[in-house]
C-alpha positions as CSV (number, residue, x, y, z in Angstrom):
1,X,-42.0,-52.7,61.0
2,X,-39.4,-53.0,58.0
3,X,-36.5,-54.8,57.5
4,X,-33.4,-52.9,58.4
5,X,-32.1,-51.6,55.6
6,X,-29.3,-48.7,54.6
7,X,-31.1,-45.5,53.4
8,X,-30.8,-41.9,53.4
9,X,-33.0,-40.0,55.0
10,X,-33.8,-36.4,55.2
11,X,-35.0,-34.6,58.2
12,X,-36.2,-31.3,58.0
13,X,-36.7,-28.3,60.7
14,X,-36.9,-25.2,61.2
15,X,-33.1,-24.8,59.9
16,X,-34.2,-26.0,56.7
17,X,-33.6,-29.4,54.8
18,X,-30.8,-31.6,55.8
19,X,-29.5,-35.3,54.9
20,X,-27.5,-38.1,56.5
21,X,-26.9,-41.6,55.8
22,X,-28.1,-44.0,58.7
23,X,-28.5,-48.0,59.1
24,X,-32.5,-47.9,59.4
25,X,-33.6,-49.9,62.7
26,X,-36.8,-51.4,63.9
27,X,-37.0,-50.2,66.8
28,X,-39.6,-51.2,69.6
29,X,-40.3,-49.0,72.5
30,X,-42.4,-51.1,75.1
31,X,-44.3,-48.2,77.9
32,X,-46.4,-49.1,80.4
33,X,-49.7,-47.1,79.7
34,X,-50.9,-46.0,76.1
35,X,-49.1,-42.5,74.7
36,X,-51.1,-41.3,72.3
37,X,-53.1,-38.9,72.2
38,X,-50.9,-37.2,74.7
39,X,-51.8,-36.2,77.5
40,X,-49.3,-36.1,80.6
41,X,-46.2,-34.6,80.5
42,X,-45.4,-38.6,80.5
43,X,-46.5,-38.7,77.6
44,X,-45.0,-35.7,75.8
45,X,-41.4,-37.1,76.6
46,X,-42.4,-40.9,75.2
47,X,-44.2,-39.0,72.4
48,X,-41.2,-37.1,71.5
49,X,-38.6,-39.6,71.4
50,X,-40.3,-41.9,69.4
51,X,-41.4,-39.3,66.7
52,X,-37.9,-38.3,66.8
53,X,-36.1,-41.6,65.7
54,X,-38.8,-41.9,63.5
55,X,-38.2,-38.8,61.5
56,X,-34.6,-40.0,61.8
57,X,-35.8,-43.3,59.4
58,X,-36.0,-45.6,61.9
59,X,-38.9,-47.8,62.0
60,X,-40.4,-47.7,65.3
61,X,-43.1,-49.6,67.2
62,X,-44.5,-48.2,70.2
63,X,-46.0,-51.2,72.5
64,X,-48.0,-50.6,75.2
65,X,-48.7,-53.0,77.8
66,X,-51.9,-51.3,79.1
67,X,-54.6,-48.9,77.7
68,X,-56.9,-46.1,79.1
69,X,-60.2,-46.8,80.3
70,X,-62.5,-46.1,77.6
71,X,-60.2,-48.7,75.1
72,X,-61.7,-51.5,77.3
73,X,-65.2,-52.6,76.3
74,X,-66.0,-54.6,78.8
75,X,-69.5,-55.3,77.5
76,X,-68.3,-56.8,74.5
77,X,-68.6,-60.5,74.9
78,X,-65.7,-60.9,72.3
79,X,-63.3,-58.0,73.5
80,X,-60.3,-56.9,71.7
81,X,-57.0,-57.8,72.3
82,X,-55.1,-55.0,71.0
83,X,-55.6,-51.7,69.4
84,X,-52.8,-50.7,66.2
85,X,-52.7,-47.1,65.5
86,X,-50.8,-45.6,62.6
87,X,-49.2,-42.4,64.1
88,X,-47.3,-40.9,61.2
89,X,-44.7,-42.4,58.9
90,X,-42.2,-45.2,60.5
91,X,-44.4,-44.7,63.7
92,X,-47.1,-47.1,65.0
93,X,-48.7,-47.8,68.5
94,X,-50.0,-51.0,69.4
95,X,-52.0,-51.4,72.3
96,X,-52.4,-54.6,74.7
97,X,-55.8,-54.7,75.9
98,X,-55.8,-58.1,77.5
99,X,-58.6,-57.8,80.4
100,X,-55.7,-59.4,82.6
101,X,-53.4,-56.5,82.4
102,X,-56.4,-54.0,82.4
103,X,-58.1,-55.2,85.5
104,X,-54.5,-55.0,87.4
105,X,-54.1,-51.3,86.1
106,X,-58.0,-50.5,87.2
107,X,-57.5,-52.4,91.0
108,X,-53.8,-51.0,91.2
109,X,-55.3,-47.1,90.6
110,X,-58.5,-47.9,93.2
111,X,-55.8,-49.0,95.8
112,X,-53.2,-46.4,95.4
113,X,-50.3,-48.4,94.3
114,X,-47.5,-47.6,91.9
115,X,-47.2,-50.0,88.7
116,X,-45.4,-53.1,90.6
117,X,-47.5,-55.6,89.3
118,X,-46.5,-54.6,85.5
119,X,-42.9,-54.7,86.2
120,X,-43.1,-58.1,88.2
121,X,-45.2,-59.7,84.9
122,X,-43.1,-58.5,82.4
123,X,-39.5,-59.4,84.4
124,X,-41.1,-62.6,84.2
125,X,-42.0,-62.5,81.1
126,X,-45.7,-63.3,81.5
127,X,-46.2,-60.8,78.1
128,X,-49.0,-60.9,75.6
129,X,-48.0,-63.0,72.6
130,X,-48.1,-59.7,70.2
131,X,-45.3,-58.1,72.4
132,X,-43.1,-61.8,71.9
133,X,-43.9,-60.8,68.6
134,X,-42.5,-57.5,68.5
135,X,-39.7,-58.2,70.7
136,X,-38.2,-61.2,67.9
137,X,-38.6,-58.6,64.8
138,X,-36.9,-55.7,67.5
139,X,-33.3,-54.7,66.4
140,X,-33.2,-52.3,69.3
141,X,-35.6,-52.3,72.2
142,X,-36.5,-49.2,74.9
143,X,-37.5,-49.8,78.2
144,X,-39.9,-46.8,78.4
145,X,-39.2,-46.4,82.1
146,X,-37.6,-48.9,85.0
147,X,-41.4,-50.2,85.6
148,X,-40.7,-51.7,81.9
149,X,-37.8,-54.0,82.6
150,X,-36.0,-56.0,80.2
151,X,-37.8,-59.1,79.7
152,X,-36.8,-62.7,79.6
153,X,-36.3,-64.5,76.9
154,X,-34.3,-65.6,73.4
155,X,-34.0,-61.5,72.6
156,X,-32.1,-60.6,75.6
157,X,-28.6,-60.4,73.8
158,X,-30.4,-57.6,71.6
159,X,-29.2,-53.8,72.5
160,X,-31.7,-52.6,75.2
161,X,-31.7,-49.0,76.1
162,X,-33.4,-47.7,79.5
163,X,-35.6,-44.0,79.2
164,X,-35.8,-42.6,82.8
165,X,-38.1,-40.0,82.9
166,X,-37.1,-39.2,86.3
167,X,-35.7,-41.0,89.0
168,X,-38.5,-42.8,90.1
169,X,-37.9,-43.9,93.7
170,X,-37.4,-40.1,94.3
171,X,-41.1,-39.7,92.8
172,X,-42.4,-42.4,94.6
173,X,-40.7,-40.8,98.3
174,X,-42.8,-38.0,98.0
175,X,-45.8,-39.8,96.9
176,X,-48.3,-41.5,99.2
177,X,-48.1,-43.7,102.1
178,X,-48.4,-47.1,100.0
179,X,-46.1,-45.4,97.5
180,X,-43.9,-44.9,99.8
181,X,-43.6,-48.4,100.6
182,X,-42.6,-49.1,97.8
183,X,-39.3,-46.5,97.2
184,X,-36.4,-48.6,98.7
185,X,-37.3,-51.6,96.2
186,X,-37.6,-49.0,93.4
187,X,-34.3,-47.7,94.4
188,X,-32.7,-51.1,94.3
189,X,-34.4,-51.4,90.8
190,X,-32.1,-48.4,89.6
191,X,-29.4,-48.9,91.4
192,X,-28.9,-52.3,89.4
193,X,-30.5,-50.4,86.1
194,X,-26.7,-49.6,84.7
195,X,-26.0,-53.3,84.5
196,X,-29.4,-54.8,83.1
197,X,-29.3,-51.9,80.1
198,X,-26.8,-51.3,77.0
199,X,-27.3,-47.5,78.1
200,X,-29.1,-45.7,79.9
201,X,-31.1,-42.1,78.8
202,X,-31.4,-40.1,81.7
203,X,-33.3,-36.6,81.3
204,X,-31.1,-34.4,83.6
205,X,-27.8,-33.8,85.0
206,X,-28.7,-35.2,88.6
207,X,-30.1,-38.4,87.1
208,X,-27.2,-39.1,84.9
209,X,-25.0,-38.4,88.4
210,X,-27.1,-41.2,90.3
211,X,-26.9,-43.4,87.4
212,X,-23.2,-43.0,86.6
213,X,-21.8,-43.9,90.0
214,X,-22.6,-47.3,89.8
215,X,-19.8,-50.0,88.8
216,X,-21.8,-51.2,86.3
217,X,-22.1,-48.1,84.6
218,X,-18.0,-47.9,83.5
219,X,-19.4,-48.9,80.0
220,X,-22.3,-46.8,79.2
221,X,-22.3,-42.7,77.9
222,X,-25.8,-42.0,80.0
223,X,-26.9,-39.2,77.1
224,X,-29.2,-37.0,78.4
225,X,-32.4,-36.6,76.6
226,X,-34.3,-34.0,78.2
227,X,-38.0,-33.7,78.5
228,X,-38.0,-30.9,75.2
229,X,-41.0,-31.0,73.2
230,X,-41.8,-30.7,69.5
231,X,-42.0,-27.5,67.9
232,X,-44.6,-28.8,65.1
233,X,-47.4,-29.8,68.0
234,X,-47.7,-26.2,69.3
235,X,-48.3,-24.4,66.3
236,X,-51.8,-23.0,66.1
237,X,-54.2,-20.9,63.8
238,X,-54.7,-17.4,63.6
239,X,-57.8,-16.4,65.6
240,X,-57.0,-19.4,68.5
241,X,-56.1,-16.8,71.4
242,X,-59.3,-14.8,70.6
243,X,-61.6,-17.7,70.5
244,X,-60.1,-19.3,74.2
245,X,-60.1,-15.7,75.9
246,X,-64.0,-15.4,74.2
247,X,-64.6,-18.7,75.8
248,X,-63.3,-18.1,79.2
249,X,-64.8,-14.7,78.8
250,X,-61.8,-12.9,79.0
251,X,-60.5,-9.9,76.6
252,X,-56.9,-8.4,75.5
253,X,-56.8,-6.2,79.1
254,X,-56.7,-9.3,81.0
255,X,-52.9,-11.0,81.7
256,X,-53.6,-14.5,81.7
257,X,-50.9,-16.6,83.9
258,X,-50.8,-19.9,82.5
259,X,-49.6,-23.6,85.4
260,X,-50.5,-26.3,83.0
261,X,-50.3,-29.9,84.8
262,X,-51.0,-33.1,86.3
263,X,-52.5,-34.7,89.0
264,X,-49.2,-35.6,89.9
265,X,-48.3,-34.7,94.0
266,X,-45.6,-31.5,93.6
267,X,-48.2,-30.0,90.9
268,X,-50.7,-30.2,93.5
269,X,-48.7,-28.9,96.7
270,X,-48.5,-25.6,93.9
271,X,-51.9,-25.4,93.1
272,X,-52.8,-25.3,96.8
273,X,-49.5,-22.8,96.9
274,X,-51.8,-20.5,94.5
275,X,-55.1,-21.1,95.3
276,X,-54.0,-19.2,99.0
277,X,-52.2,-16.4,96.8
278,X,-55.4,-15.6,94.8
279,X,-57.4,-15.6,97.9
280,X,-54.4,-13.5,100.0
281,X,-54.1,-11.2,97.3
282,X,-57.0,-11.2,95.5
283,X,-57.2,-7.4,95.4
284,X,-54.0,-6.9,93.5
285,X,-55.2,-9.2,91.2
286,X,-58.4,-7.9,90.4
287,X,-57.1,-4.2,90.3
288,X,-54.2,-5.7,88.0
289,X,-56.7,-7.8,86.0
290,X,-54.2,-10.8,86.2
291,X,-56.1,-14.2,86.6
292,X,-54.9,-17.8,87.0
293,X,-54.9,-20.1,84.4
294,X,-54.7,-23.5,85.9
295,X,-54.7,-25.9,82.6
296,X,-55.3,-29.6,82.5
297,X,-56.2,-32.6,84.7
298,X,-54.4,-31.3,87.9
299,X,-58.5,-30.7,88.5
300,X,-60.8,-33.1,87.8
301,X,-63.9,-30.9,86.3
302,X,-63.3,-27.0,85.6
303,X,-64.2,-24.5,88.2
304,X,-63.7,-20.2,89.3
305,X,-62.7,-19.1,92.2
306,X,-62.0,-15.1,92.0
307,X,-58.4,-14.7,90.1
308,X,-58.5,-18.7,89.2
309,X,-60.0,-20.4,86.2
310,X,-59.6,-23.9,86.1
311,X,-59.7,-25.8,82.5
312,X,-60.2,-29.3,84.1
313,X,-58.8,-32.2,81.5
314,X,-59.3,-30.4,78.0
315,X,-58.3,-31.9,74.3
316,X,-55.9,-30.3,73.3
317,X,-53.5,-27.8,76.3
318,X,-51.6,-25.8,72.9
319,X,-54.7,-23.3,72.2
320,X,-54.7,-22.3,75.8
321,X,-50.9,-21.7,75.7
322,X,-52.0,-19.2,72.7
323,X,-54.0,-17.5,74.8
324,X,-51.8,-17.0,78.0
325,X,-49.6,-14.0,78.2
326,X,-47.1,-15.3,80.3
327,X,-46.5,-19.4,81.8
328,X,-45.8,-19.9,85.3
329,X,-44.0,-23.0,86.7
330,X,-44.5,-22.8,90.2
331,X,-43.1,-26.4,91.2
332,X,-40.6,-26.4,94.3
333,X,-40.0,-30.5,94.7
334,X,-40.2,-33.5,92.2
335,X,-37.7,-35.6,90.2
336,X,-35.9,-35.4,86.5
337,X,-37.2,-31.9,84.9
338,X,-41.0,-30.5,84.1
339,X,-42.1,-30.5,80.6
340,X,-44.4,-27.4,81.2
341,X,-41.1,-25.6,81.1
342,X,-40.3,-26.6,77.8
343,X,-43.7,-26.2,76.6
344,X,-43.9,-22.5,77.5
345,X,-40.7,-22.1,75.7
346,X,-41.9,-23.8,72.5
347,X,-44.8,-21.5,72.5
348,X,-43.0,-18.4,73.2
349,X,-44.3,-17.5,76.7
350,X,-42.3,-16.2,79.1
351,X,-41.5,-17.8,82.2
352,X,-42.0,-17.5,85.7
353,X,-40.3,-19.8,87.7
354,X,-38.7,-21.3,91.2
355,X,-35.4,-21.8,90.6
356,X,-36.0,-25.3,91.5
357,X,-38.4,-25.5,88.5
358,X,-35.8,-24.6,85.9
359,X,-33.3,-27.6,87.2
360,X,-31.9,-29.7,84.6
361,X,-31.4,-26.3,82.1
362,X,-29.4,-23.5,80.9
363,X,-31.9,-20.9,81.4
364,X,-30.3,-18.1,83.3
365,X,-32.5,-16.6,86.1
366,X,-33.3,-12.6,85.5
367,X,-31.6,-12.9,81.9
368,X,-34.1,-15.6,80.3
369,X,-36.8,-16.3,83.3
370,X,-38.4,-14.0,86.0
371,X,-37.2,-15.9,88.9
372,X,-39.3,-16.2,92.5
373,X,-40.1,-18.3,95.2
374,X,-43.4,-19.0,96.4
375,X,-43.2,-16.3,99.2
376,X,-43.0,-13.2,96.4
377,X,-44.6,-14.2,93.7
378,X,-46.7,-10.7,94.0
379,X,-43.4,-9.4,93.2
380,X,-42.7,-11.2,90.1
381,X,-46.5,-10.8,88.5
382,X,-45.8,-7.2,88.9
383,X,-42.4,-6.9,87.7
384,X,-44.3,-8.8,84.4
385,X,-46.4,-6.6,84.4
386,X,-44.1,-3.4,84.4
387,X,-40.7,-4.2,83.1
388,X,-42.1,-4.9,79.7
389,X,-45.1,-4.5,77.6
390,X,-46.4,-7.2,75.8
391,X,-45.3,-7.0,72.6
392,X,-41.3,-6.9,74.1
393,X,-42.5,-10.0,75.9
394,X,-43.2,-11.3,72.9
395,X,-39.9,-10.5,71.6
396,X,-38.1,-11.4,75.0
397,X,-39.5,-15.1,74.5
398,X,-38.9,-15.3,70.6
399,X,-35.0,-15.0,71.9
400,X,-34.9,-16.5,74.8
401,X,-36.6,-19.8,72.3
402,X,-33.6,-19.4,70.1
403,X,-30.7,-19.0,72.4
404,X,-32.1,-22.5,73.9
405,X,-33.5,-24.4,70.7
406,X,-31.2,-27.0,70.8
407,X,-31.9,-28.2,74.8
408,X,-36.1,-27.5,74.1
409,X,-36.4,-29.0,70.6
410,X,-36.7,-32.7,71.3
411,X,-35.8,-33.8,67.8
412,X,-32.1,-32.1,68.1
413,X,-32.1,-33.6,71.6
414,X,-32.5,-37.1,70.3
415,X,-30.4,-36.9,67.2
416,X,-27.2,-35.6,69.7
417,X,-28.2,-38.5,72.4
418,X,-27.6,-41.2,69.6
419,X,-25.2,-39.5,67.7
420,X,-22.5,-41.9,69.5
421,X,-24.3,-44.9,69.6
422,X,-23.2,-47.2,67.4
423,X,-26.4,-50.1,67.7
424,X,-28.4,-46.7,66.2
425,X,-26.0,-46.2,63.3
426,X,-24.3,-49.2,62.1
427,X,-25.6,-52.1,59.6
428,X,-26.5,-55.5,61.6
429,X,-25.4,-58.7,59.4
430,X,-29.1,-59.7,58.3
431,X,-29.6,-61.4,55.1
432,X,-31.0,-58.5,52.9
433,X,-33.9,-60.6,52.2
434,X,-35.4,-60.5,55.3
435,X,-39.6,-60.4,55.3
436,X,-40.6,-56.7,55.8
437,X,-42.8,-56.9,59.1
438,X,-46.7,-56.3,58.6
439,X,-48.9,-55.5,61.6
């Protein structure tokens, strides 16, 4: 990270060039897992944000308390303790990958619990010295999530912002039986969020409700960033939707339905929703040539079953979007909102959706969405496939993209949720000759 310092910085979009004067920050987001490469919907939020206040000047150091499994080597007898990687300009992620933190992950997955060991160690500030580090040289700090509380220590009178992604004792209420367990503590956690945090960024209207009703929350705006997406991640190169619908052997006559998701449980109650749709009507669907795209790890290894291809965990999900005709967001319970949605958006698919899968949005059902609900979704395939042909699908999504840029693109989204923060905007009184930061 830099030294704060007053610049001018110009960010660029699809509007063209633009400039504003801003009080560079360092900014250090601490997350609970490693976000890049991205591959959750998690992930695409984090992802976004920080990119975003990056573009934006800021100097931003993503630190994550825990890696994936392959970044432990655990047959080196000198193992790494961390992992920095440069993500584009003013963006770094450093990586803990203390054997501690990573055993705790690997037994708390095997037993089926949610991340309480990660928020007990850093409340108590039992942190890697690198994250100490980070958290001195911090001018603002994000908690990416409640399971990264605000931690102990000589920075707590530092401006400390909160990212719910969801509320997450709603999440863990539908989860499991030992997630379960733990939902009343985690809604005592945010409960007592609005007076632990400078502010708070909740990602939808209902959030911001259960948030602002506390006492302690008289102080804070609670700006919504929503779980928008990137423009520049989904763009792809002429040819891609040929190559994927040659690999899945599939040609132009076949309408490809895209669910792209997780292995996360409401994403899973709708796969099960549609894998007894394609076998209940798998004669429509062969007659229509429609199949089932099911995209990402909401399967662990790719498989067909008539109508349905699954993808299993792929590289990269934005070719396959490419190659889709229209994305379907079949998700009837959950918390916060569903980044597929925005996703399809970004890539100019058309949507079909519950109405409980576009919460959180403008989106107007029958105007900018085919609306259904998993007992007529027959219905809504077909009216996609007669009320339009492609190519005014095509069109339908191009404006349906523009009339809702500013709630899908993630960098507008940020810049707005700032826009009246002052800790983001003003000049801190720090001797200009303050050592620049070198990790």
């Amino acid at each position: 990270m830099l030294e704060e310092r007053h610049i001018t910085a110009e960010v660029r979009d699809r509007t063209g060039p633009s400039s504003t004067t801003i009080a560079a920050k360092n900014i250090l987001m601490i997350s609970g897992f490693r976000i890049f490469p991205t591959g959750t919907g998690g992930h695409v939020h984090s992802a976004g944000i920080a990119r975003s206040l990056a573009r934006m000047g800021h100097h931003v150091h993503v630190y994550s308390v825990a890696a994936r499994y392959d970044d432990y080597n655990l047959r080196s007898f000198l193992p790494r303790s961390h992992r920095i990687d440069p993500i584009e300009t003013n963006l770094v992620e450093e990586t803990n990958l203390g054997l501690c933190f990573g055993l705790l992950q690997g037994l708390g997955r095997r037993l089926d619990l949610p991340r309480v060991w990660q928020h007990w160690l850093l409340r108590n500030a039992w942190i890697p010295s690198r994250l100490k580090k980070a958290l001195r040289e911090a001018d603002i700090i994000l908690s990416d999530t409640p399971w990264c509380p605000p931690i102990p220590g000589p920075w707590n009178d530092k401006p400390w912002y909160l990212v719910s992604h969801n509320l997450e004792h709603r999440l863990l209420e539908q989860g499991s039986p030992r997630h379960r367990r733990f939902s009343k503590w985690m809604h005592g956690v945010e409960l007592d969020a609005p007076s632990r945090y400078t502010d708070i960024f909740p990602c939808a209207e209902g959030d911001r409700s259960f948030f602002g009703i506390q006492e302690s929350a008289r102080h804070m705006r609670l700006p919504i960033i929503r779980c928008a997406v990137d423009p520049g991640d989904y763009k792809v190169p002429a040819g891609t939707r040929e190559r994927i619908r040659g690999e899945l052997g599939l040609n132009e006559e076949d309408t490809v339905v895209v669910f792209s998701g997780s292995r996360y449980g409401p994403n899973l109650e709708a796969l099960e929703a549609l894998r007894e749709f394609c076998r209940r009507e798998s004669d429509f669907l062969a007659r229509a040539r429609v199949r089932i795209l099911v995209l990402g790890s909401i399967v662990s290894a790719p498989f067909r079953a008539g109508a349905m291809i699954a993808t299993g965990r792929v590289a990269e999900v934005v070719p396959y979007f490419a190659a889709a005709d229209v994305g379907l967001n079949p998700i009837t319970r959950g918390s916060g909102a569903n980044v597929k949605l925005f996703e399809y958006l970004t890539t100019r698919l058309p949507v079909i959706s519950t109405l409980f899968g576009v919460r959180g949005t403008a989106l107007v059902p029958d105007v900018d969405f085919i609306a259904y609900e998993p007992a007529n979704l027959r219905t809504a395939i077909d009216r996609f496939l007669h009320d339009r042909t492609r190519e005014q699908w095509r069109d339908h999504a191009e404006q349906v993209w523009f009339r809702h840029r500013s709630s899908c693109d993630i960098g507008e989204v940020v810049k707005r949720a700032i826009a009246d923060l002052p800790e983001f905007h003003r000049l801190s009184p720090r001797p200009a000759s303050c050592a620049p930061h070198s990790l």
